[in-house]
C-alpha positions as CSV (number, residue, x, y, z in Angstrom):
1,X,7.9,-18.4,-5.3
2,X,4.6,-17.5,-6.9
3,X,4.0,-14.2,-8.2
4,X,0.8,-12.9,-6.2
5,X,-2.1,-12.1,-8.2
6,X,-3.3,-9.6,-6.0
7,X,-0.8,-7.0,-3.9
8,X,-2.2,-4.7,-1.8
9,X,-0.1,-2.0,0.3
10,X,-0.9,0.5,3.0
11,X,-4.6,0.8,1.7
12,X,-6.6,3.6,3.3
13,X,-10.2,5.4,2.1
14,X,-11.3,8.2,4.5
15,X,-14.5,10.5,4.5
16,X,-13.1,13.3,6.3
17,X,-13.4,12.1,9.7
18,X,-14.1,8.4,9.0
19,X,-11.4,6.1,7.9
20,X,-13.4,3.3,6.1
21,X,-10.4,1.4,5.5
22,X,-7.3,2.4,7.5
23,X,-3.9,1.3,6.0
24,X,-4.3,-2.7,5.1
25,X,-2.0,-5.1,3.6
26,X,-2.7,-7.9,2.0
27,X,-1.7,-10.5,-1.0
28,X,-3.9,-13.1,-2.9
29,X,-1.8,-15.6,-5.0
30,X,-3.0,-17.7,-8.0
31,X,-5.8,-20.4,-7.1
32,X,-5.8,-18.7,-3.7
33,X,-9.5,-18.2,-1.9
34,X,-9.2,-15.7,0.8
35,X,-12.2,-14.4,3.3
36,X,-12.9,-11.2,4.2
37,X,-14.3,-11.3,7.8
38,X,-16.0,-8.8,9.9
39,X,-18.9,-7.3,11.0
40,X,-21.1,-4.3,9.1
41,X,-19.3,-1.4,8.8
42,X,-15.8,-2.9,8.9
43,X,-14.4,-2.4,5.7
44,X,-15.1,-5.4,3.5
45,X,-17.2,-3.5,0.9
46,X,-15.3,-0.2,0.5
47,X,-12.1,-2.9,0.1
48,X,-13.8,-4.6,-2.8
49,X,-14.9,-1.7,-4.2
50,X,-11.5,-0.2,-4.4
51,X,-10.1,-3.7,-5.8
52,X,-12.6,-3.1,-8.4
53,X,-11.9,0.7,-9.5
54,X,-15.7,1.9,-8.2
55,X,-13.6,3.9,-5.6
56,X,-10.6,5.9,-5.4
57,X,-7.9,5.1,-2.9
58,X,-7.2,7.5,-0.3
59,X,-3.5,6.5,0.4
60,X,-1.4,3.1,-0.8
61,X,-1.0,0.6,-3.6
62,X,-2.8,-2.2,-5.2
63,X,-1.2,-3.9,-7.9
64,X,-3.5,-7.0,-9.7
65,X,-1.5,-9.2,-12.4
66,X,1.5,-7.7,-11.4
67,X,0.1,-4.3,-12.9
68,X,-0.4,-0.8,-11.3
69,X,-4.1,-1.1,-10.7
70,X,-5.2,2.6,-10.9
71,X,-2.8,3.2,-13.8
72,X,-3.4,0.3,-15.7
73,X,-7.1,-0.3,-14.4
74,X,-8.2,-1.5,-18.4
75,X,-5.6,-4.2,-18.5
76,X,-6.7,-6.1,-15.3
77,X,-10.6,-5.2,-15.1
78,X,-11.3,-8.0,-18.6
79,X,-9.8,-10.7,-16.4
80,X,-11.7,-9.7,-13.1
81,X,-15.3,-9.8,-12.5
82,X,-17.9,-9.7,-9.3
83,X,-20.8,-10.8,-7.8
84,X,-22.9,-9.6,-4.9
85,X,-26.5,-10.7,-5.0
86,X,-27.1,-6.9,-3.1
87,X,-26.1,-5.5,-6.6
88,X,-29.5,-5.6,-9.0
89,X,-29.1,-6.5,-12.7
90,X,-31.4,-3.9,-14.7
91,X,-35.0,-5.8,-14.3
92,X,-36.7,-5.2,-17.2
93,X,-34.0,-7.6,-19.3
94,X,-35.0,-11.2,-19.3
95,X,-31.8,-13.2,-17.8
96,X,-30.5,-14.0,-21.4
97,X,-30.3,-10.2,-22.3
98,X,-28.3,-9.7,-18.8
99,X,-25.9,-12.4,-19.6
100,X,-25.6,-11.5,-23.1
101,X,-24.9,-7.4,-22.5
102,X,-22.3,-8.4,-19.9
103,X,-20.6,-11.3,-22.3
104,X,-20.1,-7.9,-24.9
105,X,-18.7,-5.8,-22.0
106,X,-16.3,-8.6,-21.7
107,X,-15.7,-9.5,-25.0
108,X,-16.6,-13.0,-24.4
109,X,-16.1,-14.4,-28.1
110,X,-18.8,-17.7,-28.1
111,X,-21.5,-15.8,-26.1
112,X,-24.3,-18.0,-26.7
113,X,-22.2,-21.5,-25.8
114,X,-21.2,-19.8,-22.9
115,X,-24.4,-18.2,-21.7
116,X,-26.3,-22.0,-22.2
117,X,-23.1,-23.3,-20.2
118,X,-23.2,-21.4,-17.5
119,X,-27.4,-21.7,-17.4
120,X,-27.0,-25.5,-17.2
121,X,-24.2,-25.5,-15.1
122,X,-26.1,-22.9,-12.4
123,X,-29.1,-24.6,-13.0
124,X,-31.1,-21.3,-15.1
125,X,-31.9,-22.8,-18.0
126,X,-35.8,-21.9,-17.5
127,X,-35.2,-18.7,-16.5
128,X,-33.6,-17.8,-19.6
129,X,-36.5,-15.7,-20.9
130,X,-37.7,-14.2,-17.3
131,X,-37.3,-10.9,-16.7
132,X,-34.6,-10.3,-14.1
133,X,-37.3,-8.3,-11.8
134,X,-39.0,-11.4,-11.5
135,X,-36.8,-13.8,-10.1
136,X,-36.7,-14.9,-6.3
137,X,-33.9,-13.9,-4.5
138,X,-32.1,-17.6,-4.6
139,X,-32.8,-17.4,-8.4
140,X,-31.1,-13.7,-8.3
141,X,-28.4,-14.6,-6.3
142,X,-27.5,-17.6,-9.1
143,X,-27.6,-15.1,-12.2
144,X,-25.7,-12.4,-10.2
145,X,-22.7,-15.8,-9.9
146,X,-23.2,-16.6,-14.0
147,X,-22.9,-13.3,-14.6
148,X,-19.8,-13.0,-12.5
149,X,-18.3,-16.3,-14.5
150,X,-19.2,-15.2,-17.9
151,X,-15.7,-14.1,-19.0
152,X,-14.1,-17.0,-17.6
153,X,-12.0,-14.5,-14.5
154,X,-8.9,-15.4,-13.3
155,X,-9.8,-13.3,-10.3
156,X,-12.9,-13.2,-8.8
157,X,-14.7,-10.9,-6.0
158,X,-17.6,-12.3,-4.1
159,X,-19.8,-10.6,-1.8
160,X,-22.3,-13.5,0.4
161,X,-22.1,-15.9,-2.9
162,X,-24.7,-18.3,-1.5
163,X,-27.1,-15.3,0.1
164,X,-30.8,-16.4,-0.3
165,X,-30.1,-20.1,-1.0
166,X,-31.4,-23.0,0.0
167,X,-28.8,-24.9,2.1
168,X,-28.7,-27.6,-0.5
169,X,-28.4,-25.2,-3.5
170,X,-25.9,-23.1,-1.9
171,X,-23.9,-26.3,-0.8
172,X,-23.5,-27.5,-4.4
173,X,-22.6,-23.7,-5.7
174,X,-19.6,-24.0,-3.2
175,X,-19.0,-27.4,-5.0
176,X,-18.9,-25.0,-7.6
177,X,-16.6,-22.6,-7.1
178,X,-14.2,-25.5,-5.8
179,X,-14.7,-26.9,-9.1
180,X,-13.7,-23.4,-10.8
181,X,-11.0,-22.3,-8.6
182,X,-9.3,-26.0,-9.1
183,X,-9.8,-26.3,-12.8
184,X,-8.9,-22.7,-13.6
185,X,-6.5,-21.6,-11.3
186,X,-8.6,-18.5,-10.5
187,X,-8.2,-16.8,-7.1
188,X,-11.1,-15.7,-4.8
189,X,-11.8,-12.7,-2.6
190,X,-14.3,-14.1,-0.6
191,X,-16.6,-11.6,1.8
192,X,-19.0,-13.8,3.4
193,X,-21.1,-13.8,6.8
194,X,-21.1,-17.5,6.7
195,X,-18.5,-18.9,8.8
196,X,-19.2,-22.4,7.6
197,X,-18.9,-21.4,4.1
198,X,-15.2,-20.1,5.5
199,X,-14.1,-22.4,6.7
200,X,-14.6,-24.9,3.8
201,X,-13.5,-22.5,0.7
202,X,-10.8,-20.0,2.8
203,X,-7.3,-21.4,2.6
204,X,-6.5,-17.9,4.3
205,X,-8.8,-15.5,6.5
206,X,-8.4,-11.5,6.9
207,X,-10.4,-10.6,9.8
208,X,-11.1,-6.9,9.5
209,X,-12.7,-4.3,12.4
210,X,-13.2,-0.3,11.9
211,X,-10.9,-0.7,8.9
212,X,-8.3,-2.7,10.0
213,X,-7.1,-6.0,9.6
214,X,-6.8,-7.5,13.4
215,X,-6.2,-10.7,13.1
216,X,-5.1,-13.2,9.9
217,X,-4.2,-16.9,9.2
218,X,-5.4,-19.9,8.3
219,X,-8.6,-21.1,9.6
220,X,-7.3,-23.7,11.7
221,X,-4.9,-21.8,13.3
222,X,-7.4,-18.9,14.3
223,X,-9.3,-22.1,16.0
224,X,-6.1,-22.5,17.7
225,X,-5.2,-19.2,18.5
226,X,-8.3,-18.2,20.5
227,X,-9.6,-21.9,21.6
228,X,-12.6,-22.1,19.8
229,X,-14.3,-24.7,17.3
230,X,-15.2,-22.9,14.5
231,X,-14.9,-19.4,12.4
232,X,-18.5,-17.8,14.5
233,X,-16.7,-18.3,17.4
234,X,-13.2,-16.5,16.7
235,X,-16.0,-14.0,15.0
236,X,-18.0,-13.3,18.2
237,X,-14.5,-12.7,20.2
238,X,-13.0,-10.3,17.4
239,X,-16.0,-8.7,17.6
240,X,-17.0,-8.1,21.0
241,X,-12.8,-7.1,21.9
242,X,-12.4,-10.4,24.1
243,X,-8.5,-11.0,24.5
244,X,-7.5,-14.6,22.7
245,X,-7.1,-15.5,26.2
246,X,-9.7,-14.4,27.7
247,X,-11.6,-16.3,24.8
248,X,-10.0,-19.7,25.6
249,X,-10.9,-19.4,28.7
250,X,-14.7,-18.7,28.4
């Protein structure tokens, strides 16, 4: 059996009254993408930023590479990285100096190959010497993803990857992280509003409402489960408390 990369036991974060996440399970295994479903407000965000060490867990376990994540938080955080195009790089750096301060933070030995890899590959070549204030939000949204790949992760967190693209742009950086995730046995954490996007990167799907995970599987068998023909649909019913058989039958 294969050792999962991620492990994550009976995790809870509570604001006094509010339990943002409220006791969820949940394991990611090498080469694994997984999607985080569910509406604003349900979790997603405080999940990844617990996975991440930005918060502190209220109650439970997550282990990442088989280590004690809040004990041994430096070990796994140089393999990890993240990208949310809702996060801003500092603006006044041109995209070169953004790439190159996070490729030190990561140690990334052959920073300047792999920052003119990474701007070919995501197609920033020519924004190399723009500030980072002064990109569009497609061309934001595409540094935020090099940035995220500069260390080469073996796990990596995305939050709406393909947020402000074009559909053709954001279909070829999906071709993209197939391309990584196949070639590099990395594993994905995947929060995404795009059911379409889902459905063609998720090999697994958490769905998640007021903290909790409600429902899980495979995308085709949540098509099965509630009788519907795509991910929106299941979404809408999970969303709106319709029974799975009250949902087959609407």
């Amino acid at each position: 059996m294969t050792t999962a990369m991620v492990e994550v036991v009976g995790l809870a974060k509570r604001y006094e009254a509010v339990r943002a996440v409220d006791g969820i399970d949940f394991t990611l295994a090498p080469g694994e993408v997984v999607g985080l479903l569910g509406g604003n407000g349900a979790g997603k965000t405080t999940t990844i930023a617990m996975l991440l060490g930005l918060l502190v867990p209220s109650a439970g376990r997550v282990r990442i590479f088989g280590q004690d994540f809040l004990a041994h938080r430096h070990r796994c955080l140089p393999r990890m990285n993240f990208s949310s195009p809702y996060v801003d790089l500092p603006n006044r750096l041109t995209v070169e100096q953004n790439l190159a301060v996070y490729a030190r933070l990561y140690g990334v030995a052959d920073r300047k190959a792999r920052i003119a890899e990474l701007a070919r590959d995501l197609d920033i070549a020519d924004l190399l010497d723009r500030p980072s204030g002064k990109l569009s939000s497609g061309q934001k949204t595409r540094l935020a993803l090099a940035k995220a790949l500069v260390n080469r992760p073996s796990l990596l967190l995305l939050d709406e990857p393909t947020a402000s693209l074009d559909p053709d742009t954001a279909d070829w950086v999906r071709g993209y992280l197939e391309r990584y995730r196949r070639e590099s046995g990395a594993a994905i954490l995947l929060a995404s509003h795009n059911m379409a996007e889902v459905e063609r990167l998720c090999d697994r799907v958490l769905m998640m409402k007021a903290g909790r995970i409600v429902d899980r599987g495979r995308p085709e068998e949540l098509l099965a489960r509630y009788g519907r023909q795509n991910l929106e649909q299941v979404f809408l019913d999970i969303a709106r408390d319709r029974a799975q058989g009250q949902a087959a039958a609407s």
